[in-house]
Structure formats: C-alpha cells, structure tokens
TIRO-2110 file (N, C-alpha, C; in Angstrom, 1 decimal):
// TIRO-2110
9.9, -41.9, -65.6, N, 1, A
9.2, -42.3, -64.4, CA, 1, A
7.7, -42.0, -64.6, C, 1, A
6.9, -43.1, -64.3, N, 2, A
5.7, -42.6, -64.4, CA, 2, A
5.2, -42.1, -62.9, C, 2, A
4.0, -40.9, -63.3, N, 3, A
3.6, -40.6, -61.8, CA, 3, A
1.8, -41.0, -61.6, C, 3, A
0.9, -41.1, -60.8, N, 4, A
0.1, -41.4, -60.7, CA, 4, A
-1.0, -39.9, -61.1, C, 4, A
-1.6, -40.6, -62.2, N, 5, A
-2.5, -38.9, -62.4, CA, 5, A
-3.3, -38.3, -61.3, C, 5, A
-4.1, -39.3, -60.9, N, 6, A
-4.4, -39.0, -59.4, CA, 6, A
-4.2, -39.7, -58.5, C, 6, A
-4.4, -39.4, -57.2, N, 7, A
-3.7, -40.1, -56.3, CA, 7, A
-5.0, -41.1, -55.7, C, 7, A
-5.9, -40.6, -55.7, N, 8, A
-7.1, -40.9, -54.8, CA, 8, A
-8.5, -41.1, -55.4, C, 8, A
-8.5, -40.5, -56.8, N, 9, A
-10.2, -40.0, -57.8, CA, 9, A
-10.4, -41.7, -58.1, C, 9, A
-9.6, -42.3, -58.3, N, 10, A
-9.6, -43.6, -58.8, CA, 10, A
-9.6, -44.8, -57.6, C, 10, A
-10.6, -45.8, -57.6, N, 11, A
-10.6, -46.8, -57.1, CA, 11, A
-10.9, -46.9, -55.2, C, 11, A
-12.1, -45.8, -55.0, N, 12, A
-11.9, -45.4, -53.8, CA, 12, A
-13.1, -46.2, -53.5, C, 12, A
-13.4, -47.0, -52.1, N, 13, A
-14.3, -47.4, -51.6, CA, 13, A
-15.3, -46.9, -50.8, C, 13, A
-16.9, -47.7, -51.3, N, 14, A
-18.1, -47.4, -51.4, CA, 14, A
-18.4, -47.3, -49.7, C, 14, A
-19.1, -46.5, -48.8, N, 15, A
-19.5, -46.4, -47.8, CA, 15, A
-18.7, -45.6, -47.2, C, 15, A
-18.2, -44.7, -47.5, N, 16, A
-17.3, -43.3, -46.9, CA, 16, A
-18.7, -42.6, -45.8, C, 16, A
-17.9, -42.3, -44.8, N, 17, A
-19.0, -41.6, -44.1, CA, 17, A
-19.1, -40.3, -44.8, C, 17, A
-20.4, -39.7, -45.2, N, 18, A
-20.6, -38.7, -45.7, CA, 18, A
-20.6, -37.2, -45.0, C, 18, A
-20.2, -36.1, -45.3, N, 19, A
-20.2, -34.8, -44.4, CA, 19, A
-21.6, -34.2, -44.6, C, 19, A
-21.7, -33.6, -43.0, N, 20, A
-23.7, -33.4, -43.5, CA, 20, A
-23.3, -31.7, -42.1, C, 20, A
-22.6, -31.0, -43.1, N, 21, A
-22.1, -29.6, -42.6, CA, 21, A
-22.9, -28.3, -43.6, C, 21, A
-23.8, -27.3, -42.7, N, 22, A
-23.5, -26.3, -43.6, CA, 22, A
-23.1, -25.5, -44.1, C, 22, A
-21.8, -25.5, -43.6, N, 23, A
-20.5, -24.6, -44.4, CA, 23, A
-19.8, -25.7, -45.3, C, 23, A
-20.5, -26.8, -45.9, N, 24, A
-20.0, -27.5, -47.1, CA, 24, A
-20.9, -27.6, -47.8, C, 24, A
-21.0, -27.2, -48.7, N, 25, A
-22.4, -27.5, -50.3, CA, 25, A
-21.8, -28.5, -51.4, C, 25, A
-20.5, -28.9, -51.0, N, 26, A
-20.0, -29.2, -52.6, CA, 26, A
-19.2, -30.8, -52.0, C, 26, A
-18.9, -30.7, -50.7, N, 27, A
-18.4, -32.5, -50.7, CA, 27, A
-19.3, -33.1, -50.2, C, 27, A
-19.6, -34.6, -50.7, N, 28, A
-19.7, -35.3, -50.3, CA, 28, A
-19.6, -36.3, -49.1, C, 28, A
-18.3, -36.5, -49.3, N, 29, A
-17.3, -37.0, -48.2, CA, 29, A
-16.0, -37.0, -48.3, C, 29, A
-15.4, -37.1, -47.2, N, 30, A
-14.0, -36.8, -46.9, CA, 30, A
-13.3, -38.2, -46.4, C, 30, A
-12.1, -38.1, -47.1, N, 31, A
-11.1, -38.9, -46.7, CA, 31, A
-9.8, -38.6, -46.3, C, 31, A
-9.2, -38.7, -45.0, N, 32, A
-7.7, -38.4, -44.8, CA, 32, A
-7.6, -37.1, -45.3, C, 32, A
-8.1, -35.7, -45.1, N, 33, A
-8.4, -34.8, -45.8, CA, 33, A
-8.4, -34.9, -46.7, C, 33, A
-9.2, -35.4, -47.9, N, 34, A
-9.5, -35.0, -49.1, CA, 34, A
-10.8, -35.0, -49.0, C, 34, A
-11.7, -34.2, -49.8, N, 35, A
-12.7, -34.0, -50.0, CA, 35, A
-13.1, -34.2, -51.4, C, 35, A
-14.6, -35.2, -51.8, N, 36, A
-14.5, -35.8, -53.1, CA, 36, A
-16.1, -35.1, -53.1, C, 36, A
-16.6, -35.4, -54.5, N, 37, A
-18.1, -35.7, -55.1, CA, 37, A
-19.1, -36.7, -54.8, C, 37, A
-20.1, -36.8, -55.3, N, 38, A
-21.0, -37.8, -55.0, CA, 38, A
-20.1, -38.4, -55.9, C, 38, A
-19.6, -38.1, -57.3, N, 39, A
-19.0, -39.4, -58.4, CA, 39, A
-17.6, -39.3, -57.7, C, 39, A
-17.0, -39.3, -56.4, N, 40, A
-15.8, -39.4, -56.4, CA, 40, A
-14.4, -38.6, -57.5, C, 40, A
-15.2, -37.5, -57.7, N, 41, A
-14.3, -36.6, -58.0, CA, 41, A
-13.6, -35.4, -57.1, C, 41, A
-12.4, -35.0, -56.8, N, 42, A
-12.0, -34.4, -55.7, CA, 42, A
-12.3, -33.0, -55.7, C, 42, A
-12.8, -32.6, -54.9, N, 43, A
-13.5, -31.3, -54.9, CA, 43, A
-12.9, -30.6, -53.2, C, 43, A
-13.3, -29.2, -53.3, N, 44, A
-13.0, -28.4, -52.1, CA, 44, A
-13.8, -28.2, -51.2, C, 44, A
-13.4, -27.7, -49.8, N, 45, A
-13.8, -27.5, -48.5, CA, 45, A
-13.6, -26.4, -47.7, C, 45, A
-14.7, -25.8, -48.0, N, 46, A
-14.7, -24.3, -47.4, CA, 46, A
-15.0, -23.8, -46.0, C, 46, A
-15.0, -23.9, -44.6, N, 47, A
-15.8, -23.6, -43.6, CA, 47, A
-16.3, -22.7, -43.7, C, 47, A
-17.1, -21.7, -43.1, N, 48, A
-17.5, -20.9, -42.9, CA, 48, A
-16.8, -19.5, -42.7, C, 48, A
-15.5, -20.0, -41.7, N, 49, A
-15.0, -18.8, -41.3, CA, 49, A
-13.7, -18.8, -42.6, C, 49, A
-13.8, -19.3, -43.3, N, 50, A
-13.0, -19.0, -44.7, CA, 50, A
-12.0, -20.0, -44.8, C, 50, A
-11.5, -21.1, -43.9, N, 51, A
-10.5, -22.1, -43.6, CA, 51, A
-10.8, -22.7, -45.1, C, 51, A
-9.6, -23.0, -45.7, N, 52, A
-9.9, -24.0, -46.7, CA, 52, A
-9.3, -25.5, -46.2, C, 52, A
-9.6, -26.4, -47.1, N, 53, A
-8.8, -27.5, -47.0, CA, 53, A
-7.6, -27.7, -47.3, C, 53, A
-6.6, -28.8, -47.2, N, 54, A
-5.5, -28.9, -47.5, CA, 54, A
-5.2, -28.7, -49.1, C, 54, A
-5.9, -29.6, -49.5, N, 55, A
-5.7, -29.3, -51.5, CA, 55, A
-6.0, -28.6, -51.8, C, 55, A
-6.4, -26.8, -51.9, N, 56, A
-7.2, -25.8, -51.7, CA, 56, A
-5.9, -25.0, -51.8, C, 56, A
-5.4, -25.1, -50.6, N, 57, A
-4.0, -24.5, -50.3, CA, 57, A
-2.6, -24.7, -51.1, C, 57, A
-2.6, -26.0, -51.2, N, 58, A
-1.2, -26.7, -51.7, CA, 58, A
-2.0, -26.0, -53.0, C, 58, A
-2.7, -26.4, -53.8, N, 59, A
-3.3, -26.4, -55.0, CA, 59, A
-2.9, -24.7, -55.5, C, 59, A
-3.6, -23.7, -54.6, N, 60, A
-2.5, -22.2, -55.3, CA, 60, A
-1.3, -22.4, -55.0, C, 60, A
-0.7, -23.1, -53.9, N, 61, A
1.0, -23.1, -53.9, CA, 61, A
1.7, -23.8, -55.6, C, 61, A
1.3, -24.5, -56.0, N, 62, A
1.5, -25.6, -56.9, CA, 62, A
1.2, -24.9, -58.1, C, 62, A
0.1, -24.3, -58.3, N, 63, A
-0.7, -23.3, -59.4, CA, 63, A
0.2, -22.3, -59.3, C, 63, A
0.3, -21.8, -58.6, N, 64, A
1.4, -20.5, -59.3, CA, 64, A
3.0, -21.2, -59.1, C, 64, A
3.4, -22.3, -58.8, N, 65, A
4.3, -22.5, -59.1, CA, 65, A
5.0, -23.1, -60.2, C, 65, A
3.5, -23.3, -61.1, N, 66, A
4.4, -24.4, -62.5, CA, 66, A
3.0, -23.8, -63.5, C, 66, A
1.9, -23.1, -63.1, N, 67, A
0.8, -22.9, -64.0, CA, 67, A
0.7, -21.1, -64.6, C, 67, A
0.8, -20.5, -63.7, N, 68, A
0.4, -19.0, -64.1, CA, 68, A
1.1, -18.2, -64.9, C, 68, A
2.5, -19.0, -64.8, N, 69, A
3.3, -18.1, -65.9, CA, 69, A
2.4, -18.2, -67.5, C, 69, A
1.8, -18.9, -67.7, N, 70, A
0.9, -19.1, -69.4, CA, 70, A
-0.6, -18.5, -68.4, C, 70, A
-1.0, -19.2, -67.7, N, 71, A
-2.3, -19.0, -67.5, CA, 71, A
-2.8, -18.2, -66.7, C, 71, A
-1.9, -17.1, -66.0, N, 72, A
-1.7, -16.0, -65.4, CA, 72, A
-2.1, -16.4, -63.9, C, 72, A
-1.9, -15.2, -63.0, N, 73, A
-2.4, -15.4, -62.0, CA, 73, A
-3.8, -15.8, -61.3, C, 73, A
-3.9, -16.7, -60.5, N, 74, A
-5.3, -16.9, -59.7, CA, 74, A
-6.2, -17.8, -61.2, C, 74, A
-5.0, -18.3, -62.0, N, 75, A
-5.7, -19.2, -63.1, CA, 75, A
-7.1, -18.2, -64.2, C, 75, A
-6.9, -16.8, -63.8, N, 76, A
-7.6, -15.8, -64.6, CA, 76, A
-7.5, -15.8, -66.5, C, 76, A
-6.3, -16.3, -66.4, N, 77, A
-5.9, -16.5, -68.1, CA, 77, A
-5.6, -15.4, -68.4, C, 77, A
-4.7, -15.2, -69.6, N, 78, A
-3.7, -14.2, -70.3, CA, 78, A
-3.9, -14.4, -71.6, C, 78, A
-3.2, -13.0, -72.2, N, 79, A
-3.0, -13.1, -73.8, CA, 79, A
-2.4, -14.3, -74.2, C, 79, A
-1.7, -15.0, -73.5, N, 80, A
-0.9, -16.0, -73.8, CA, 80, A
-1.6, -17.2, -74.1, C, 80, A
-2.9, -17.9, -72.3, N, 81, A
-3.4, -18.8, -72.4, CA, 81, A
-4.6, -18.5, -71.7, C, 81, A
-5.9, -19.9, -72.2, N, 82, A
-7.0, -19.4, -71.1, CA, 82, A
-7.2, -19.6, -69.4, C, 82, A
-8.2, -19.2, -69.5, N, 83, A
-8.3, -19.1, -67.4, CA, 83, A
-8.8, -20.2, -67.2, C, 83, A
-7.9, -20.9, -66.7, N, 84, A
-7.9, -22.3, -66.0, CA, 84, A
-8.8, -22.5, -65.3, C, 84, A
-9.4, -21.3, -64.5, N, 85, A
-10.1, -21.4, -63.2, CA, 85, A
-11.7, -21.8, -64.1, C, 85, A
-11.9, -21.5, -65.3, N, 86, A
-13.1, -21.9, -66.3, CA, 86, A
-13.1, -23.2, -66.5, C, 86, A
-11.6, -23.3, -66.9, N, 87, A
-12.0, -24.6, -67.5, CA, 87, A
-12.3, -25.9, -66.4, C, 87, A
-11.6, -25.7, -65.1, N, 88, A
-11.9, -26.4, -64.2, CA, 88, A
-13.2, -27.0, -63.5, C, 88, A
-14.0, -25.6, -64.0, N, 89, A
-15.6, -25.3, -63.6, CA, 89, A
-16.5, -26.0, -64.7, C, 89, A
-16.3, -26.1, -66.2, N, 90, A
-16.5, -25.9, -67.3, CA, 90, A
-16.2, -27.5, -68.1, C, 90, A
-15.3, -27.9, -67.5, N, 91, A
-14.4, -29.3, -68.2, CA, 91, A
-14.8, -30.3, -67.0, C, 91, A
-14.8, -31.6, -67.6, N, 92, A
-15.3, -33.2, -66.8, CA, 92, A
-13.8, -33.0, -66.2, C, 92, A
-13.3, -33.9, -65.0, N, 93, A
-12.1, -34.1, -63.9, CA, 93, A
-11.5, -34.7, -64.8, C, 93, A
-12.4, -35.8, -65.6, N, 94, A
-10.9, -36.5, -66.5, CA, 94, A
-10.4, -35.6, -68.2, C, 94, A
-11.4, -35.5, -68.1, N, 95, A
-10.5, -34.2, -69.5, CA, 95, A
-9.7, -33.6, -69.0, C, 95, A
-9.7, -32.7, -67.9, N, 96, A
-8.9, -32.1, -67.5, CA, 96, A
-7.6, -32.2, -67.0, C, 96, A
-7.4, -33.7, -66.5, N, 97, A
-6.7, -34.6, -66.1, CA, 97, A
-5.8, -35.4, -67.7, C, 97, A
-6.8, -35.6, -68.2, N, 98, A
-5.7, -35.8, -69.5, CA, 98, A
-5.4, -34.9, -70.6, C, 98, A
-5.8, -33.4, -70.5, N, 99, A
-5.3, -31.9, -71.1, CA, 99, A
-4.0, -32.0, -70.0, C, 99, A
-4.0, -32.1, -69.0, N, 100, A
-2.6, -31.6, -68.3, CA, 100, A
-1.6, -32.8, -68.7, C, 100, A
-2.0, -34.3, -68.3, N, 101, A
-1.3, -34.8, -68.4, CA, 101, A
-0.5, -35.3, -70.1, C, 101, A
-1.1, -34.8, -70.7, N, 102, A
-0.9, -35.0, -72.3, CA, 102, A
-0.7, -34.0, -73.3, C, 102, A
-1.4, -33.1, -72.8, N, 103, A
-1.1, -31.7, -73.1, CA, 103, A
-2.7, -31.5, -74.6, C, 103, A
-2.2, -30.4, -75.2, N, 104, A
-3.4, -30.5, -76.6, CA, 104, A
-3.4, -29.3, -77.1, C, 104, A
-3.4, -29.4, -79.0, N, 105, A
-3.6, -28.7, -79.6, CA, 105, A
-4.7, -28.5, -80.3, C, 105, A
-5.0, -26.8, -80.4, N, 106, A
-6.0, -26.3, -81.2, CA, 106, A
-5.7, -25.7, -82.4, C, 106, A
-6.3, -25.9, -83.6, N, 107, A
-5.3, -24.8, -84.6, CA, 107, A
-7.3, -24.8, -85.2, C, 107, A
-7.0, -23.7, -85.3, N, 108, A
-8.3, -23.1, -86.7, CA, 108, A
-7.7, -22.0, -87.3, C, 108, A
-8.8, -21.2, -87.9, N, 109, A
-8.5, -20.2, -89.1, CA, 109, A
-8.5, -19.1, -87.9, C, 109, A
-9.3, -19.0, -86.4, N, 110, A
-8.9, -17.6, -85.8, CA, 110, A
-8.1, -18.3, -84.5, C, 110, A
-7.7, -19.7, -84.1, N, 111, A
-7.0, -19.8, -83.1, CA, 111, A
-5.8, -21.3, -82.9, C, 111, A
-4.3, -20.6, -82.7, N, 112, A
-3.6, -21.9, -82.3, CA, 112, A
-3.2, -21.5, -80.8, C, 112, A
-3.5, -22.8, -80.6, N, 113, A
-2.4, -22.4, -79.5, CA, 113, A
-2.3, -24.1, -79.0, C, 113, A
-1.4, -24.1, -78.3, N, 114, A
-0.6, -25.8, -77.6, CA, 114, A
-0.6, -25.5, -76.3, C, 114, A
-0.6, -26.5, -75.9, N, 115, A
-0.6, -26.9, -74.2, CA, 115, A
0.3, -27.8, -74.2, C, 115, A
1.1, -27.7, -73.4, N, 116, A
2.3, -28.9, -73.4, CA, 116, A
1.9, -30.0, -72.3, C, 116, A
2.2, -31.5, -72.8, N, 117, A
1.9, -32.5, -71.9, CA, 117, A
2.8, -32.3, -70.4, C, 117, A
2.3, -32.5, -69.0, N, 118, A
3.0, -32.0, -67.8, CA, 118, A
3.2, -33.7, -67.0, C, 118, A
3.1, -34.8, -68.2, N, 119, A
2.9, -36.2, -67.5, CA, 119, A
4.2, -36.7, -67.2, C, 119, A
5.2, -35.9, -67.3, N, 120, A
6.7, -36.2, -66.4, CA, 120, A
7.0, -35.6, -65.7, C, 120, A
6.5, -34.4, -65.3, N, 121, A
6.6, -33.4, -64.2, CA, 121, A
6.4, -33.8, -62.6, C, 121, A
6.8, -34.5, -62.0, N, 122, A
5.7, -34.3, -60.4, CA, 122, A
6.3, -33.3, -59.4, C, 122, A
6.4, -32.2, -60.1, N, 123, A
5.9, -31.2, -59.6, CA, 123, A
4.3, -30.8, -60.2, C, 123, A
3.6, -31.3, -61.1, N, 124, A
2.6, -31.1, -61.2, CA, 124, A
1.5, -32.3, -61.1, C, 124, A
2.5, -33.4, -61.7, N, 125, A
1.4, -34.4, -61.3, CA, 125, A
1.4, -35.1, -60.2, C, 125, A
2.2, -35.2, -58.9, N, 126, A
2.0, -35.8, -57.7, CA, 126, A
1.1, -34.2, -56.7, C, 126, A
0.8, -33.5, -57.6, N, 127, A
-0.6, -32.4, -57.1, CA, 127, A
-1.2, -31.9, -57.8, C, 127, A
-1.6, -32.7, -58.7, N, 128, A
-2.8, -32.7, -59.8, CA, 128, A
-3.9, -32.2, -59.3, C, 128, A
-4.8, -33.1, -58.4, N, 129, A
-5.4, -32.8, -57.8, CA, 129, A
-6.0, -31.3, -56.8, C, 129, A
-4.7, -31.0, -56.4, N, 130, A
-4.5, -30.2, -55.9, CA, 130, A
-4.6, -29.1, -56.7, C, 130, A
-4.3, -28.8, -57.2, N, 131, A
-4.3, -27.9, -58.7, CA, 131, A
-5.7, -27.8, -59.0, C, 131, A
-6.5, -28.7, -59.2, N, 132, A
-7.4, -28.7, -59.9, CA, 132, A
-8.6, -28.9, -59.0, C, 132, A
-9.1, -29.2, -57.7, N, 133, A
-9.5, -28.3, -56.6, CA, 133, A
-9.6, -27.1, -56.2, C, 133, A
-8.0, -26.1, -56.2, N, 134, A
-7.9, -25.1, -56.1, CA, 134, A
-8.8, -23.9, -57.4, C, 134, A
-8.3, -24.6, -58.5, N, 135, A
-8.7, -23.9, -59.9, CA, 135, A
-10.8, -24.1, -59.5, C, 135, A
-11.0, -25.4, -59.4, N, 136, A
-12.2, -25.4, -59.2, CA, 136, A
-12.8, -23.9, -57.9, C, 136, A
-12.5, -24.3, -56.9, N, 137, A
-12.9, -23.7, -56.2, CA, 137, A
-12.8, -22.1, -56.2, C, 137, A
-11.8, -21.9, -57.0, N, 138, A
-11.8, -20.0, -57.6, CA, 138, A
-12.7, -20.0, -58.4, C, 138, A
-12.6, -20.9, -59.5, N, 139, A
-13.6, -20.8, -60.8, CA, 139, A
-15.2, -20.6, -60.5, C, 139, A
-15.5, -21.5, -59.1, N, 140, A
-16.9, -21.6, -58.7, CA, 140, A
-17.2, -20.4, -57.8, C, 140, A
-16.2, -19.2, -57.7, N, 141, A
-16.2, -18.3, -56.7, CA, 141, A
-16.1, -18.4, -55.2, C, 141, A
-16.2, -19.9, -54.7, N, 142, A
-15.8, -20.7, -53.3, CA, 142, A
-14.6, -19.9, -52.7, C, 142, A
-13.3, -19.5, -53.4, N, 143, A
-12.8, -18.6, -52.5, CA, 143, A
-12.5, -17.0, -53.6, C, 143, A
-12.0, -16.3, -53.2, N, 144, A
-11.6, -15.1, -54.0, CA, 144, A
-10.1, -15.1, -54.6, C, 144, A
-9.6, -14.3, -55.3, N, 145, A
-8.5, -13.9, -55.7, CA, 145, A
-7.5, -13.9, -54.5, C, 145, A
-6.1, -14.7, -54.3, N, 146, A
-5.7, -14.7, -53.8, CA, 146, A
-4.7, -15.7, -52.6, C, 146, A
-4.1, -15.8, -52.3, N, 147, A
-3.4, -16.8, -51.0, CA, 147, A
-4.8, -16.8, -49.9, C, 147, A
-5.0, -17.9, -50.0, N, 148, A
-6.0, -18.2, -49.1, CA, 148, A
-5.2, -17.9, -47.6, C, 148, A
-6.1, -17.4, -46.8, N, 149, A
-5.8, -16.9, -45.4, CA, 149, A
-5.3, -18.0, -44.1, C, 149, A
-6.2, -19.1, -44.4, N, 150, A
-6.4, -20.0, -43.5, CA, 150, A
-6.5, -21.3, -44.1, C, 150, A
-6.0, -22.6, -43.6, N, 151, A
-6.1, -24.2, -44.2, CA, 151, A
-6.6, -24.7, -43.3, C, 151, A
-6.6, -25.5, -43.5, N, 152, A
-6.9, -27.2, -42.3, CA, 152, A
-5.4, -27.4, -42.5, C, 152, A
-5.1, -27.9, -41.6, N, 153, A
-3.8, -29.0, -41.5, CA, 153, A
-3.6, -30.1, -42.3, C, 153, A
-2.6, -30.5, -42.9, N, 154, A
-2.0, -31.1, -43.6, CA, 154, A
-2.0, -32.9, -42.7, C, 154, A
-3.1, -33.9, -43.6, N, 155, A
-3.0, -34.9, -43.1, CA, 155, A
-1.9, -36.3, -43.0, C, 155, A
-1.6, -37.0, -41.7, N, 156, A
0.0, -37.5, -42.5, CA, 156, A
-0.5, -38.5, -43.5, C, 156, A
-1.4, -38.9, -44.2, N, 157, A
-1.6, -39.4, -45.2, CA, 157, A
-1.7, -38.9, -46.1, C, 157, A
-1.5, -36.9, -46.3, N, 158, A
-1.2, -36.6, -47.6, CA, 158, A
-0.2, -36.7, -47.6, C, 158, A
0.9, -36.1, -46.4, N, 159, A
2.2, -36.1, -46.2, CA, 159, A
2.6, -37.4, -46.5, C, 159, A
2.2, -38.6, -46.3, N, 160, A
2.9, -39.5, -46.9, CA, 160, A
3.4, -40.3, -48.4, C, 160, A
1.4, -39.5, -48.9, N, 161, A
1.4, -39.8, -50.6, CA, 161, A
2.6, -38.5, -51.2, C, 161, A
2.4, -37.8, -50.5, N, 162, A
3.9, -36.5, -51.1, CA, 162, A
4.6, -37.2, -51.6, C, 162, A
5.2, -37.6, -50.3, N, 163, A
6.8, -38.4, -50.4, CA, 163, A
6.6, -39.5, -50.8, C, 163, A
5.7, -40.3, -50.9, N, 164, A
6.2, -41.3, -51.8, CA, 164, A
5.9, -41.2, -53.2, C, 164, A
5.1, -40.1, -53.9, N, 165, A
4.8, -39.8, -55.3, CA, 165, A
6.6, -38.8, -55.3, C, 165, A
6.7, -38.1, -55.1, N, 166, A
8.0, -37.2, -55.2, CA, 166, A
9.2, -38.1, -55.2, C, 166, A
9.2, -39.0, -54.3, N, 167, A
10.4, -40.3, -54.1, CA, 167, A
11.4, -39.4, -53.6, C, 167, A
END
C-alpha cells in the first residue's frame, strides 16, 4: 500500500490568510490546523501560554511511539542513533522526508550505521508530518523536554485525513 509522504506540504494553494500573532514567530499560515512556512513547509504553533498545536502533540505521541526506541527519548539521540530533534532543525523537509521514507546508509572508516526505510508503515507515514513538526519544534527549543501540557483541538479535517490515510 502506498501512503502519502505528506499529507498537506505538497500542492497547497497560493493566498492562505496569513497569521500576524505574537506568540507565533515561525508560521506563516494556517490551514485546518496545520501550520506551514512561507515555503509551505509544515512547521509548529506555540501560544504564549504554552498550548501547542495539534501536530506538535500527535507528533510526540507518534515519536515515541515508532522513533525513540533507536533515537531515544524527546528525539535527544543515543548510542545507538542520532538526535532527531537536530536533524529536524539541521536537514531541508524533503531530505528528511525521504531519510524516513527510504531509510539510508552511512559506512566510513569511523562510522556505520543504517536507518531503515519507514515507507510502508502508516503508523509513521500517515504522521510524518507530525513527527517532524514535533522533532522541529524541540530541536528549535519552541517547546522543552517532555509531553507537552496543553494542545489546540484536533481539526475534523485532520480527523478526517487520519482515517482516510490509516483506511
């Protein structure tokens, strides 16, 4: 089965009303709660009083459900593998997007290691995104170590892309 790598980064239309908040520095605009880039890459949403956004949330639910066992907790990285929450910060949306979805190996004279492709999983790829929001948003220090305290509500348009990426 194939799953969609993103759900939303791709093919999104020009004139989105833009967010002009200052407890937001990092979106642009929002859609159906998701929060993107000026380049339409999906990024996170912090209020003030700590509330994150929906993919913020799902995104550590999802991250420690299929990522931290190699890349440890809060995406900090382990003897095993590196801290996600860097590369997030560190790596373009679509490399990172096709490191997960394809996986990749390193081998030199001081380092191997493999990343396995996650492109038949949707437990990871129908919240890709999500994942990778969340990782951004630790990595950039936007939130701290930990289960975020507070969300926004879950829009029924993400609820709907769920269920129909999951089937």
């Amino acid at each position: 089965m194939n799953y969609p790598v993103s759900l939303f980064a791709i093919g999104l239309l020009a004139g989105l009303p833009f967010i002009a908040s200052a407890d937001n520095l990092t979106a642009a605009y929002s859609e159906d709660g998701r929060y993107f880039t000026d380049d339409d890459v999906p990024t996170y949403n912090i209020a003030e009083d700590g509330t994150v956004d929906w993919l913020t949330f799902s995104g550590f639910r999802r991250y420690h459900a299929e990522c931290h066992v190699c890349h440890g907790p809060d995406g900090e990285g382990s003897s095993y593998a590196p801290a996600l929450k860097n590369s997030a910060v560190d790596m373009d949306y679509y490399d990172f997007v096709d490191v997960v979805t394809n996986g990749r190996e390193k081998v030199s004279a001081s380092e191997q290691s493999v990343m396995p492709g996650f492109g038949e999983n949707p437990n990871v790829m129908c919240y890709l995104d999500d994942i990778y929001v969340y990782l951004k948003a630790h990595g950039s220090e936007a939130i701290p170590r930990g289960r975020p305290p507070k969300k926004e509500a879950k829009s029924d348009v993400i609820r709907e892309d769920e269920d129909a990426c999951m089937g």
